[in-house]
C-alpha positions as CSV (number, residue, x, y, z in Angstrom):
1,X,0.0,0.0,0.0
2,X,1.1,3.5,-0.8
3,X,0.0,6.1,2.0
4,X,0.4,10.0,1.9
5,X,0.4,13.1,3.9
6,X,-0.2,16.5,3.2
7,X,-1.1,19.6,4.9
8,X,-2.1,21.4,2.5
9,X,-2.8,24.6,3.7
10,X,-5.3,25.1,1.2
11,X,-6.8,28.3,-0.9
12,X,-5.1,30.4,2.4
13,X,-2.4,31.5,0.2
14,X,-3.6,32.0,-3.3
15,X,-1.9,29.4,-5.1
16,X,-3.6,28.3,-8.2
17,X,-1.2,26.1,-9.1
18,X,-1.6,24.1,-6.3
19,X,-4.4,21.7,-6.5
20,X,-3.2,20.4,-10.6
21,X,0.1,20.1,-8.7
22,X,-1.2,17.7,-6.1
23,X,-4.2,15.9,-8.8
24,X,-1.1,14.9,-11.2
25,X,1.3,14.0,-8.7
26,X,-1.4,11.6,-6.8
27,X,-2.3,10.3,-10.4
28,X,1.2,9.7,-11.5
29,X,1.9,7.8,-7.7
30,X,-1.2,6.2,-7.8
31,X,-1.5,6.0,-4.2
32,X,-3.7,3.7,-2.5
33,X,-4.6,5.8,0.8
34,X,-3.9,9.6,1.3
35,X,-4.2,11.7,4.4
36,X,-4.8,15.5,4.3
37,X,-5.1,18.6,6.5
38,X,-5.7,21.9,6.6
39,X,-8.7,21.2,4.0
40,X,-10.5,23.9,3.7
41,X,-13.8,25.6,2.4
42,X,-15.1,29.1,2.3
43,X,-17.6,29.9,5.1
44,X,-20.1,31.7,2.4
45,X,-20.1,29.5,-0.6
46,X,-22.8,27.2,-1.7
47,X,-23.5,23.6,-0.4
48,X,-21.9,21.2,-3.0
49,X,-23.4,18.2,-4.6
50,X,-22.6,14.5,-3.7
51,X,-22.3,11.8,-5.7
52,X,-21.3,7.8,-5.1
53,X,-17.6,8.5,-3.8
54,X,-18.2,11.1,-0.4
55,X,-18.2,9.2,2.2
56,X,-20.5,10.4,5.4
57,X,-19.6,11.2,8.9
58,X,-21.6,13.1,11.3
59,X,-19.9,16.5,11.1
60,X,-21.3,19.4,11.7
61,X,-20.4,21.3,8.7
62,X,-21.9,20.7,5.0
63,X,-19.7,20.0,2.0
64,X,-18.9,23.3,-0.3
65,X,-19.3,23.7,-3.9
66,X,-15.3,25.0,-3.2
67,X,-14.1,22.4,-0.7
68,X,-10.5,21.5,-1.4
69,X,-11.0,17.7,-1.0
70,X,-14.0,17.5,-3.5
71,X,-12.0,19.9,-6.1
72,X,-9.4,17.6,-5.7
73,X,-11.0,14.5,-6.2
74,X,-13.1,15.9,-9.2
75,X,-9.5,17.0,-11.0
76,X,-8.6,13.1,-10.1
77,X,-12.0,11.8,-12.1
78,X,-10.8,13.6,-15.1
79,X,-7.8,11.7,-14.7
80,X,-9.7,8.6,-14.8
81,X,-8.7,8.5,-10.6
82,X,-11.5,7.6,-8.9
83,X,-11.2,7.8,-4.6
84,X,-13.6,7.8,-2.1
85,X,-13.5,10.6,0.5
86,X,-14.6,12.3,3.5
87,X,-14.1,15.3,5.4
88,X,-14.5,16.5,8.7
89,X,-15.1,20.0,10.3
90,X,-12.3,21.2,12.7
91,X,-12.3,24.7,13.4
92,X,-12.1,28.0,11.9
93,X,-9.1,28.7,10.6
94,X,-7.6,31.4,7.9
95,X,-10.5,33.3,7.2
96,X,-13.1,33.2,5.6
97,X,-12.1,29.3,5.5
98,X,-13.7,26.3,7.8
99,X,-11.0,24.2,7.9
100,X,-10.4,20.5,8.4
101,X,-9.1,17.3,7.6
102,X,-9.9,14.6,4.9
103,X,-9.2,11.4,3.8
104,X,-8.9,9.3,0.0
105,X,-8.9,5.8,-0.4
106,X,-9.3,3.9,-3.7
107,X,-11.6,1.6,-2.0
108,X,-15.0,2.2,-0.1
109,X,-14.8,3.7,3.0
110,X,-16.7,3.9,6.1
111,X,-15.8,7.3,7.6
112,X,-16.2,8.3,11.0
113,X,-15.1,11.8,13.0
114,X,-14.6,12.5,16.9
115,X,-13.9,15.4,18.5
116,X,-10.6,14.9,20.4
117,X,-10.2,18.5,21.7
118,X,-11.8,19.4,25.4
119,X,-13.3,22.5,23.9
120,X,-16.5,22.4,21.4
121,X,-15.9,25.9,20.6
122,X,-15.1,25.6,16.8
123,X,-14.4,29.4,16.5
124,X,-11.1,28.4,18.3
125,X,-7.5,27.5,16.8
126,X,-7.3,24.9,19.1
127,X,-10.5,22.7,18.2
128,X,-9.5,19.4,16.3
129,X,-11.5,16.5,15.6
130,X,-10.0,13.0,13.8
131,X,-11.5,11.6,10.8
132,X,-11.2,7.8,10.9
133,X,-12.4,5.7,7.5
134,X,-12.4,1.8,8.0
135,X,-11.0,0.7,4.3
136,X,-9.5,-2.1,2.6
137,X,-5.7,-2.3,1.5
138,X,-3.8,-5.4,0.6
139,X,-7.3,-7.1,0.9
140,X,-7.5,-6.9,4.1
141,X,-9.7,-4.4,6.4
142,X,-7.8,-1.2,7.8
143,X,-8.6,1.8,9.7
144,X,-6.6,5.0,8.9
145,X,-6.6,8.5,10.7
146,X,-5.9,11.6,9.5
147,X,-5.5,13.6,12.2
148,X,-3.7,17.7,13.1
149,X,-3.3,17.7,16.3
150,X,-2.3,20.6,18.7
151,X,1.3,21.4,20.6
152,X,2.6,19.6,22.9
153,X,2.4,23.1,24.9
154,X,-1.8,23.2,24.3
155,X,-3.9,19.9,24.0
156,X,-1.8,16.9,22.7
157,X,-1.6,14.9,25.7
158,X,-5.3,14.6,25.8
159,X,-6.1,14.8,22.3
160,X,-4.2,11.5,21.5
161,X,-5.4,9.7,24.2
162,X,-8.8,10.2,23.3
163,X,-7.6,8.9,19.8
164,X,-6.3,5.8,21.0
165,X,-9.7,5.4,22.8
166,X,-12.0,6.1,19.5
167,X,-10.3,4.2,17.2
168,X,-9.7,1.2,19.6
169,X,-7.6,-2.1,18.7
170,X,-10.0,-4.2,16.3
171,X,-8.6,-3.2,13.0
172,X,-4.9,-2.9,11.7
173,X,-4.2,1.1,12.2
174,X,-2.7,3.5,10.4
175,X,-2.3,7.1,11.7
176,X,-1.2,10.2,9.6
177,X,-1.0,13.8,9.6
178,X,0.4,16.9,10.9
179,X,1.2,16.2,14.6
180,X,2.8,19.8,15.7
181,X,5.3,17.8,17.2
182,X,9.2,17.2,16.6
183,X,10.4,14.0,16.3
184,X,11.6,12.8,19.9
185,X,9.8,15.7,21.6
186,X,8.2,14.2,24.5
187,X,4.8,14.0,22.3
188,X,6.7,11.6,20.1
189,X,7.6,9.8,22.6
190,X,4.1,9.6,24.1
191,X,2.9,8.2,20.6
192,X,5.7,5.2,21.4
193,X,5.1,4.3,24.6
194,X,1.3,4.4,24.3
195,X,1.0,2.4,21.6
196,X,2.4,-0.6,19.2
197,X,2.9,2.3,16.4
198,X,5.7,2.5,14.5
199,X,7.2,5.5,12.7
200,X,7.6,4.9,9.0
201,X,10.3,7.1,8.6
202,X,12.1,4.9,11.6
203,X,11.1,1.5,10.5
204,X,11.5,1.9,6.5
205,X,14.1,0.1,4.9
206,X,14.8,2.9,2.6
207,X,14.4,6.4,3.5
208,X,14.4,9.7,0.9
209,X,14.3,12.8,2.9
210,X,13.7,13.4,6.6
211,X,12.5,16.9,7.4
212,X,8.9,17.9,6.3
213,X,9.3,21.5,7.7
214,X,12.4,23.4,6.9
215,X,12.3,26.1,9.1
216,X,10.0,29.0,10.6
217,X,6.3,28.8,9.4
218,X,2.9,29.9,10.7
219,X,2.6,28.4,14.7
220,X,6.8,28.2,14.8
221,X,7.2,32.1,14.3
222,X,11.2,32.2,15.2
223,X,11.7,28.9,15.1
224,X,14.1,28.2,11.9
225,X,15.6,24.9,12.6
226,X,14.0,21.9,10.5
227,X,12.1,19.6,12.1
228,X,9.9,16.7,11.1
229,X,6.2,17.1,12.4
230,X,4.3,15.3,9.7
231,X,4.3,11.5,10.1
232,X,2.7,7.8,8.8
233,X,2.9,5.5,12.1
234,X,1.3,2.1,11.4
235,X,1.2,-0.2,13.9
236,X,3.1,-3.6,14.2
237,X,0.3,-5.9,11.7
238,X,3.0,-3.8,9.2
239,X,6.1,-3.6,7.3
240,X,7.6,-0.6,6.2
241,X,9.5,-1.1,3.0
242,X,9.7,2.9,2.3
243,X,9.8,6.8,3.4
244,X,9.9,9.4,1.3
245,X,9.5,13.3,1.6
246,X,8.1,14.8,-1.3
247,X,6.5,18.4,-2.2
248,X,9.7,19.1,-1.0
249,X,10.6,21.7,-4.3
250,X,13.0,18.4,-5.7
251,X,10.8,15.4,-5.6
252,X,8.2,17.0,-6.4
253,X,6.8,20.8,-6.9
254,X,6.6,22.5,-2.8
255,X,2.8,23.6,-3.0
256,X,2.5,23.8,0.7
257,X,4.4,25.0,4.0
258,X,4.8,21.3,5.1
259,X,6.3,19.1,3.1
260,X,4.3,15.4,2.1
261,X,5.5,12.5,3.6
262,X,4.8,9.2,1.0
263,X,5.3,5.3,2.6
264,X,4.9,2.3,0.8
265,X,3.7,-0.6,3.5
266,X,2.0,-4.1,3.8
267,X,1.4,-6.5,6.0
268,X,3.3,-8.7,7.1
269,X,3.4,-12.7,5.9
């Protein structure tokens, strides 16, 4: 299976170029499972229509005619890419967006969102909300997460806690996304101990790239060291055979302020 990440900050900073970018590099990978944040939609535009491929959850927040996800997979079907998707409803981010997070998979997906924050109060940075879809991959049944979760600092303690509690032990897991956290920073290190997870970029018997932030961005104002905060974890019903940064400006076009992280993974015999 081929998994990838993305925050994608998208539509915040004008770039146009940036969902062809991200349609033709998904179509030319052909990945099996992808994991994005910082989807977003305006607040004002009109509710969008749904065909076969969304994938329900019980968020709070209706589908736009401009949310990122559905553009996205709409520039795939011209492609001849078709994915299922879902999306869930976060916060409010950049205005006038509603942000969130999403998920694709090539095959059907049962999608499912939880609220991981302690606060409800959407109009806050610092409400985030998991959006788990029970797929296939290998033939087999997984469950993937795409989750953004707050600083060590704020709310991650308690928001990945309450992850490990919703999505539970029944299916093989997968968990990726934009974890505000630095590699062997005591959240990291609470992802370890807490669970069977493994990081890819640890376990993968061939690596391409580390870092998936270079330096200072938006929520690490003065902060210029790289660091890697975007991650694939999948937990020990896996192999890792691969890691790879990309939208990293050399493996492929940088379209974002995080850098994607690709893994290639099965299960084990």
């Amino acid at each position: 299976m081929k998994i990838l990440t993305l925050n994608t900050r998208s539509w915040v900073d004008g770039n146009k170029e940036q969902l062809p970018i991200l349609a033709a590099e998904i179509a030319k990978e052909d990945y099996d499972v992808i994991a994005l944040q910082e989807v977003n939609q305006s607040k004002d535009a009109t509710e969008a229509y749904l065909d076969g491929f969304y994938c329900p959850t019980l968020t709070d927040a209706a589908i736009k005619a401009d949310n990122f996800a559905l553009k996205l997979v709409e520039a795939l079907q011209v492609k001849d890419k078709e994915y299922y998707w879902s999306w869930s409803f976060c916060h409010y981010g950049y205005e006038p967006f509603e942000e969130g997070v999403a998920l694709l998979s090539k095959e059907p997906m049962i999608a499912k969102d939880y609220v991981v924050t302690e606060t409800e109060d959407y109009k806050a940075d610092h409400g985030r909300r998991i959006l788990v879809g029970l797929t296939a991959g290998d033939g087999q049944l997984i469950q993937v997460v795409s989750g953004h979760f707050d600083w060590w600092q704020e709310h991650f303690a308690s928001e990945w806690q309450k992850t490990l509690v919703d999505v539970g032990t029944e299916h093989a897991l997968i968990v990726a996304g934009d974890f505000n956290e630095p590699a062997q920073g005591p959240g990291y290190q609470l992802i370890l101990a807490s669970s069977d997870l493994q990081d890819a970029f640890t376990a993968a018997k061939e690596r391409y790239g580390e870092f998936t932030v270079p330096g200072e961005i938006a929520g690490w104002e003065g902060d210029k060291e790289a660091k890697r905060v975007d991650y694939v974890f999948a937990d020990a019903n896996f192999e890792v055979l691969s890691y790879e940064v990309t939208f990293d400006g050399k493996k492929a076009p940088q379209i974002s302020d995080h850098y994607g992280v690709s893994a290639v993974i099965r299960f084990k015999e």
